[in-house]
N, C-alpha and C positions, 0 to 999 in steps of 0.2 A: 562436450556435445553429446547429445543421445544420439542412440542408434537404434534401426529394426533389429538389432541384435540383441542389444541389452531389452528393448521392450520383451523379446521375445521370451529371454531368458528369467523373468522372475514366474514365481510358481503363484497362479491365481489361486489357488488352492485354499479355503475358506475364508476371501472375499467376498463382500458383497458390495454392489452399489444401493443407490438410494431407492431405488422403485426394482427390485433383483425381478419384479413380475413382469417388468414392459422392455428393463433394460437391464440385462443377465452381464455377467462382471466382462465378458468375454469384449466388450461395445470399444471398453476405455485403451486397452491394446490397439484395437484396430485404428480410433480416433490417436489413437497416439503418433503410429505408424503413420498414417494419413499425413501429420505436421511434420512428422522426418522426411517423409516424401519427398511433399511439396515445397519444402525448404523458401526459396525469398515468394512462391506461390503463393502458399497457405497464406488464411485471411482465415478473420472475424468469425465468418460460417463453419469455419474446420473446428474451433472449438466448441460450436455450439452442443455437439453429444455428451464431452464431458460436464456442462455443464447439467445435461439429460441426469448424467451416472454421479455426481460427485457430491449433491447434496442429499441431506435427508428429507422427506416427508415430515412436518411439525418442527424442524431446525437439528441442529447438529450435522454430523459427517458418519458418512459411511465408514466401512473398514477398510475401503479401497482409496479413500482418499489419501492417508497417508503415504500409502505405499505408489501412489501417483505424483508424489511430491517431487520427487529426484528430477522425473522426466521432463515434469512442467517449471522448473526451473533450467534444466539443462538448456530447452526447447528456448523459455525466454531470455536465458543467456550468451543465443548464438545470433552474433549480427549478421546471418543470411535469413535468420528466419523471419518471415513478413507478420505471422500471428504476434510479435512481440507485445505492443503492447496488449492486448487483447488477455496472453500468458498473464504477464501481470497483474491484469487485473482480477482474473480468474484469482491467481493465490491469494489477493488480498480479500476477496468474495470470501474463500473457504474458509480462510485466517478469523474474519469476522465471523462468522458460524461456529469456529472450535471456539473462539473465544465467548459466545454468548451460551455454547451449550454447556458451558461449566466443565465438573469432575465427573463425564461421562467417559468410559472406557477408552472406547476411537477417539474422544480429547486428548489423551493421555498419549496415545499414539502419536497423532499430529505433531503435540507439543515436541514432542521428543524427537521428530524427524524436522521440524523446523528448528530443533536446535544445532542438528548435523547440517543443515543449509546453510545456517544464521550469514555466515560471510559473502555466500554465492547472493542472497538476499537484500542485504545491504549494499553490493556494489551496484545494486541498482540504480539506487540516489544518486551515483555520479557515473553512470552512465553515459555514454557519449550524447547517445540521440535523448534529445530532449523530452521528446514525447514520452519514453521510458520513463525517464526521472520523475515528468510530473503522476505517472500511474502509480511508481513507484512511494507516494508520499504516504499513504495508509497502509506500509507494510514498516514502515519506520519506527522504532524505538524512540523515548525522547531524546536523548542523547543523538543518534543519528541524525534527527530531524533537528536540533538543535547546532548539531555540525552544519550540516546543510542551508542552513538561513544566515552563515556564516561565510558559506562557498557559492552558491548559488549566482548567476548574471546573466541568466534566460529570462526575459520579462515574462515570458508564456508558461515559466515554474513557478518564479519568485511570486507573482501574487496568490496562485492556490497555496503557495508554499507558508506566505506570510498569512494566511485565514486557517489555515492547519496548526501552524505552529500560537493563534490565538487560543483557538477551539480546543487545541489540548491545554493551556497554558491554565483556562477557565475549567477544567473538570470539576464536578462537587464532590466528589470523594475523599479529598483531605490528604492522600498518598499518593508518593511518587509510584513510579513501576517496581521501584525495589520495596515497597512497602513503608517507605520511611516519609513522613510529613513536611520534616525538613527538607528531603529531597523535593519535595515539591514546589514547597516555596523558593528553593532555589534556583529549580525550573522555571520555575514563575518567573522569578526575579530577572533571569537571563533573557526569556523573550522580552519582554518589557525592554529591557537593555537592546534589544533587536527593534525592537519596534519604535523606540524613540528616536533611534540612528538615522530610521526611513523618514519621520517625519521630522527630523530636522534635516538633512541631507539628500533628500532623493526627489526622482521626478514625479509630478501630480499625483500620476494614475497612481505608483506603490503609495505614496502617501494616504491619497483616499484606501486602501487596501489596507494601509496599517491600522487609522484609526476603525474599522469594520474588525480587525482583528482585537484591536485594546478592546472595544466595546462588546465583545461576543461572551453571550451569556449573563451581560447587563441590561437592563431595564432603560437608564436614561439614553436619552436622543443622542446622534452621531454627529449635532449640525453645528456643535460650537466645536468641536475638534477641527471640523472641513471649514469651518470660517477661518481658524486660525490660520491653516496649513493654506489655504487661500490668499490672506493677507500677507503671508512669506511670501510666497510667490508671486504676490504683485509686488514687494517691496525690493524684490531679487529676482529680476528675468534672468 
């Protein structure tokens, strides 16, 4: 759990946030401080500063993001705190930013402090409260998110969950996350094995959601899948 203690205790000493002209590194302590506070208070609007301090102008990450990482995990990993999912989503926000800014310095940074998280990050996905979990799906590895469509029984995850686990299933890069093609297609292979489970065994609504997820990133129509998955279900009330 964070503390005003430990915020207080790292040395801002050549940080910067994203705009250091409007919003000096000094902002992200305070907003920090603020959510330890206000503990099941804090809400939405208490992160809204780091969001002020934590990205760059033109894309990538500050120097202070990294080092903001610990807290905004701590913060999102205490069930008094009311900002939860909000946290969440924030790290997944920066996460997409280190990762679109490439082999930039503060990249390198991030990566590395999100490698020391990795575990606090992951138990997000099975998180008690659900709302967490569903925030939690674009911080997911495939692996994780591959466990997850396996654990999963909140109707209110399982379908971002099963349109997530399409949309990665469909990338056109050719490689898994380890870099390996195989791995890919064996990713592949696995949702599919997911996906066909829901439209032969599950109720309407995931059904309509699985076929949107087989079909994501293709061209032809969704409507002879839904006819199918239709005709089971008149034939099996």
């Amino acid at each position: 759990m964070a503390s005003v203690e430990a915020v207080e205790a790292v040395d801002r000493g050549g940080f910067r946030t994203g705009v250091p002209e409007h919003h000096p590194v000094k902002e992200v302590p305070r907003a920090l401080r603020r959510l330890v506070r206000r503990g099941p208070a804090a809400a939405e609007k208490d992160c809204h500063p780091l969001y002020s301090c934590l990205f760059a102008q033109g894309g990538g990450l500050p120097s202070v993001a990294a080092a903001a990482l610990p807290f905004l995990t701590a913060l999102a990993s205490d069930p008094a705190n009311g900002a939860r999912v909000t946290l969440v989503e924030l790290i997944g926000d920066l996460n997409g930013a280190a990762r679109d800014a490439g082999a930039q310095d503060t990249h390198g940074a991030w990566r590395e402090e999100w490698r020391r998280q990795g575990d606090k990050i992951t138990a997000f996905l099975a998180d008690p409260a659900p709302s967490v979990r569903r925030a939690a799906l674009l911080l997911a590895d495939d692996d994780a998110l591959l466990e997850r469509g396996h654990a999963e029984t909140d109707p209110a995850v399982r379908l971002p969950l099963l349109l997530a686990l399409g949309t990665r299933a469909k990338t056109t890069d050719g490689t898994s996350e380890t870099g390996s093609p195989d791995g890919r297609h064996r990713f592949a292979a696995a949702v599919e094995a997911v996906l066909s489970r829901v439209l032969r065994d599950d109720e309407p609504g995931m059904k309509v959601a699985a076929v949107i997820a087989r079909r994501s990133g293709r061209t032809s129509p969704v409507r002879a899948d839904l006819v199918v998955a239709g005709r089971r279900d008149s034939l099996h009330p």
